[in-house]
MARVEXPA-899691 format. One record per residue (C-alpha): x, y, z; residue number from 1. Coordinates in pm, whole numbers, plus 50000, padded with zeros to 5 digits. Each point is the difference from the previous one (the first is absolute). Layout:
<pts>
pt c1=X c2=Y c3=Z fimar=NUM
...
</pts>
This chain:
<pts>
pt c1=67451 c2=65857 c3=17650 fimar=1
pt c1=49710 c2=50207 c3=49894 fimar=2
pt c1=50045 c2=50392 c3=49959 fimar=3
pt c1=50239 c2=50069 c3=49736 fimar=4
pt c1=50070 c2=49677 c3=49944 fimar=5
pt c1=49677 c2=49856 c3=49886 fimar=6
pt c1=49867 c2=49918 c3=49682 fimar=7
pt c1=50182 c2=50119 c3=49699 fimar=8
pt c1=50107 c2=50321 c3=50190 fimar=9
pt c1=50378 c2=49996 c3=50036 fimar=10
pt c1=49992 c2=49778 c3=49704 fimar=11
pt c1=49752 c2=50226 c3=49824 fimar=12
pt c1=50212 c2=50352 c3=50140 fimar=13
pt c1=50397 c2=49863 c3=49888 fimar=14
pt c1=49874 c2=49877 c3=49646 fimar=15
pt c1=50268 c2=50151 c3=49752 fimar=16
pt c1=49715 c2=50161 c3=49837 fimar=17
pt c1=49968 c2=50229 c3=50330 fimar=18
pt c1=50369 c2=50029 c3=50087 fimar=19
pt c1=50055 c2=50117 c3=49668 fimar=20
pt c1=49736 c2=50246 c3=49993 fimar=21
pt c1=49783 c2=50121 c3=50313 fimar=22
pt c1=50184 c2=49843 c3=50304 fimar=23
pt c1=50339 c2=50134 c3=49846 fimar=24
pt c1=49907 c2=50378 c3=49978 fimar=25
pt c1=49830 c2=49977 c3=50338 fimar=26
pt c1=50282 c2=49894 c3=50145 fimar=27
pt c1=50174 c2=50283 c3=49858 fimar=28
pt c1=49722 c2=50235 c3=50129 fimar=29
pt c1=50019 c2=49860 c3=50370 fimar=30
pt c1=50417 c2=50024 c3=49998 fimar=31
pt c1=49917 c2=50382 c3=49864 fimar=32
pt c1=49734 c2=50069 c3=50234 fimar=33
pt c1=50162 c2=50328 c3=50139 fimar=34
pt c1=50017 c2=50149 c3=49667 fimar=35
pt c1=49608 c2=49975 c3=49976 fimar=36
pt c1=49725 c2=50241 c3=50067 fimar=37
pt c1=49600 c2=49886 c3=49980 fimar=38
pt c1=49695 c2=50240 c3=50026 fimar=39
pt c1=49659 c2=49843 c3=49976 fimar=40
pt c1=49668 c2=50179 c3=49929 fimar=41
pt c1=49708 c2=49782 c3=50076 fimar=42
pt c1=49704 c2=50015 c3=49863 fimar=43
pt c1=49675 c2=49863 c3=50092 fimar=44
pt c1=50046 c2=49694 c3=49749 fimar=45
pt c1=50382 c2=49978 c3=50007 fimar=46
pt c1=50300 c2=50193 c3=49952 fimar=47
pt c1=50219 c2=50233 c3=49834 fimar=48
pt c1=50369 c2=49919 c3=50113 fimar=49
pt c1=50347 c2=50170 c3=49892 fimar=50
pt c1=50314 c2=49798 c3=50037 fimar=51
pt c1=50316 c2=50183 c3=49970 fimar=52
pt c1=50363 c2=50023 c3=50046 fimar=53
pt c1=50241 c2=50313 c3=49947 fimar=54
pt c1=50291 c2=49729 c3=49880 fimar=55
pt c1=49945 c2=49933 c3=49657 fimar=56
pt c1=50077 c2=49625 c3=49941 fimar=57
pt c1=49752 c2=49915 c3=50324 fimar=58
pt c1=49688 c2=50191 c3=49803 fimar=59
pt c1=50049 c2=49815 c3=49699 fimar=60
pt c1=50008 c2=49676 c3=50224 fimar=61
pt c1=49673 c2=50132 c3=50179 fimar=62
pt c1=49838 c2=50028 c3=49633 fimar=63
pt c1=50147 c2=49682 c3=49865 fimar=64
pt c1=49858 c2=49798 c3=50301 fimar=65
pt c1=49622 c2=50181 c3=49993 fimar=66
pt c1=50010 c2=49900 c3=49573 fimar=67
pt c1=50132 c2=49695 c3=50070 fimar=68
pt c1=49692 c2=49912 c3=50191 fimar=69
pt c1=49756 c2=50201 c3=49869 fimar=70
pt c1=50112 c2=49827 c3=49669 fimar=71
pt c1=49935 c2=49608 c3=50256 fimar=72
pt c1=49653 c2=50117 c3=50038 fimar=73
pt c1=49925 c2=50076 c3=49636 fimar=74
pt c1=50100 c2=49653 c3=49942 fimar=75
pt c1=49824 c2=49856 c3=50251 fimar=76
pt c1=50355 c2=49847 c3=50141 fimar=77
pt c1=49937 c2=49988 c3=50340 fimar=78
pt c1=50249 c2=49897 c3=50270 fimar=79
pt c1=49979 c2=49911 c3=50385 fimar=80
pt c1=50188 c2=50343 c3=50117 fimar=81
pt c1=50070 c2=49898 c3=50367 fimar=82
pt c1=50155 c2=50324 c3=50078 fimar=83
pt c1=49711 c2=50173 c3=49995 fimar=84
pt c1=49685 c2=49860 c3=50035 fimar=85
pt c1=49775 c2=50255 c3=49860 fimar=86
pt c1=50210 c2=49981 c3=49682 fimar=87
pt c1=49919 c2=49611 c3=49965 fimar=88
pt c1=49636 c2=50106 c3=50007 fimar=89
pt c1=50041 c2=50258 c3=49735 fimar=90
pt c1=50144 c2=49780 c3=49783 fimar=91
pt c1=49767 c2=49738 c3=50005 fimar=92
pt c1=49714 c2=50256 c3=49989 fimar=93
pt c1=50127 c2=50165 c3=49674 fimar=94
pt c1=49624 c2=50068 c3=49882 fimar=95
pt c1=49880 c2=50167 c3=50357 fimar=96
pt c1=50165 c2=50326 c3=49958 fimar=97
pt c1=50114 c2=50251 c3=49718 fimar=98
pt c1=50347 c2=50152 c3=50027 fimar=99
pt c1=50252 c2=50218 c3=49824 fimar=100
pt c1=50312 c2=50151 c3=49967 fimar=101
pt c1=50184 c2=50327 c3=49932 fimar=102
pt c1=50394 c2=50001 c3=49968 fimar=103
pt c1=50137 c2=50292 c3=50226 fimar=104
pt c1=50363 c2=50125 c3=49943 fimar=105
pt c1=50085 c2=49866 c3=50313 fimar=106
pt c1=49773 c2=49751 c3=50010 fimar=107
pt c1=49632 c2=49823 c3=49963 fimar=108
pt c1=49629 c2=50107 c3=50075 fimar=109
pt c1=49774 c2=49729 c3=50012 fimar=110
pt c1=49593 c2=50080 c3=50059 fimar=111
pt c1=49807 c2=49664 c3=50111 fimar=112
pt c1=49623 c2=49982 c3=50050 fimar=113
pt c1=49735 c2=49736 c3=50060 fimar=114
pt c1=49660 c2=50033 c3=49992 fimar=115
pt c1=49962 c2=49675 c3=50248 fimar=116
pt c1=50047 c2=50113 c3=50401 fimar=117
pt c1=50207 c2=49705 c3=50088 fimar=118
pt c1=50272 c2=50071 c3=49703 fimar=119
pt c1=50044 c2=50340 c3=50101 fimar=120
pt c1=50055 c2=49897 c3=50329 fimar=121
pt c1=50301 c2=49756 c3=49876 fimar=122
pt c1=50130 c2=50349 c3=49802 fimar=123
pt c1=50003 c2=50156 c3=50316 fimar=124
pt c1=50229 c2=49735 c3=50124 fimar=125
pt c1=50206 c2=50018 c3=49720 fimar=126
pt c1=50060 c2=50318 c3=50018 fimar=127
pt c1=50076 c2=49974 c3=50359 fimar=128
pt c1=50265 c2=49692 c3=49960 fimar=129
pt c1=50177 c2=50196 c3=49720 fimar=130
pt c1=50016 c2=50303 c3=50255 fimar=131
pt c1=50167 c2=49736 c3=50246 fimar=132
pt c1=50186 c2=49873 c3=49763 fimar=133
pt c1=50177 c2=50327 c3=49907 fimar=134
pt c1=50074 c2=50118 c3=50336 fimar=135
pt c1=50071 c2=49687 c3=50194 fimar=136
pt c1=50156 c2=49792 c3=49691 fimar=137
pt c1=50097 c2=49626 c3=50039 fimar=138
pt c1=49887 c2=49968 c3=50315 fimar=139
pt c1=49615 c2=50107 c3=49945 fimar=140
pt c1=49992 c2=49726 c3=49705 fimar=141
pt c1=50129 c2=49740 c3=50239 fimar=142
pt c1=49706 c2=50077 c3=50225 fimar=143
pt c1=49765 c2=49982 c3=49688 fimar=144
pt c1=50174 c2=49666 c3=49903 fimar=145
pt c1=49955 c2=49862 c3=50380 fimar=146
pt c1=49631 c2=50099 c3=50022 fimar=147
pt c1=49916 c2=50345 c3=50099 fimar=148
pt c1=49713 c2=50060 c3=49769 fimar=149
pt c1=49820 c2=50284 c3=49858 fimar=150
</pts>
């Protein structure tokens, strides 16, 4: 079928490892998606990026789901995440750019870098999706799951 469906993807994406973990609390984030407000600084080698939300339960998802995958990449756990394309990169490129976190009360301030051109380029896009994701919700990862790259 090809797409989505190729490879370990979908197989890779549903494993109860990920439902349990990332895919659950993004799901949460995309049915919440009204309740969230993004503002991205970028920087010549990356970003600096606040995620927030006014309702409390929805921030502490927000920071849950950024630890929850920062926490992947420190264990070099990768996963095939279809949804958005410039995630699967980042996680299989752990060791191509530095980031960190800072808990806000209403929600989470991550600051990414790279000091190679094409990594900060797949930031950008990133940063981007997540923007898409928070105003459009569901539907914008559909298009990232059918195709619509970067």
């Amino acid at each position: 079928m090809g797409g989505m469906m190729s490879g370990n993807g979908m197989q890779d994406m549903m494993s109860r490892g990920n439902m349990m973990g990332p895919m659950k609390l993004g799901m949460e984030l995309f049915e919440r998606h009204a309740e969230i407000q993004r503002a991205t600084q970028y920087l010549p080698n990356g970003i600096i990026d606040a995620t927030v939300s006014g309702n409390a339960k929805t921030a502490g998802i927000i920071q849950a789901h950024v630890i929850e995958m920062y926490n992947r990449l420190a264990a070099n756990r990768p996963f095939n995440y279809m949804m958005s394309p410039s995630a699967s990169t980042m996680l299989q490129n752990p060791d191509k750019y530095q980031r960190s976190y800072r808990l806000l009360p209403t929600g989470i301030e991550v600051t990414e870098t790279s000091d190679d051109p094409e990594m900060v380029k797949v930031i950008y896009a990133h940063a981007k999706e997540l923007d898409r994701f928070a105003k459009d919700g569901m539907p914008a990862m559909m298009r990232g799951m059918m195709g619509n790259k970067m």
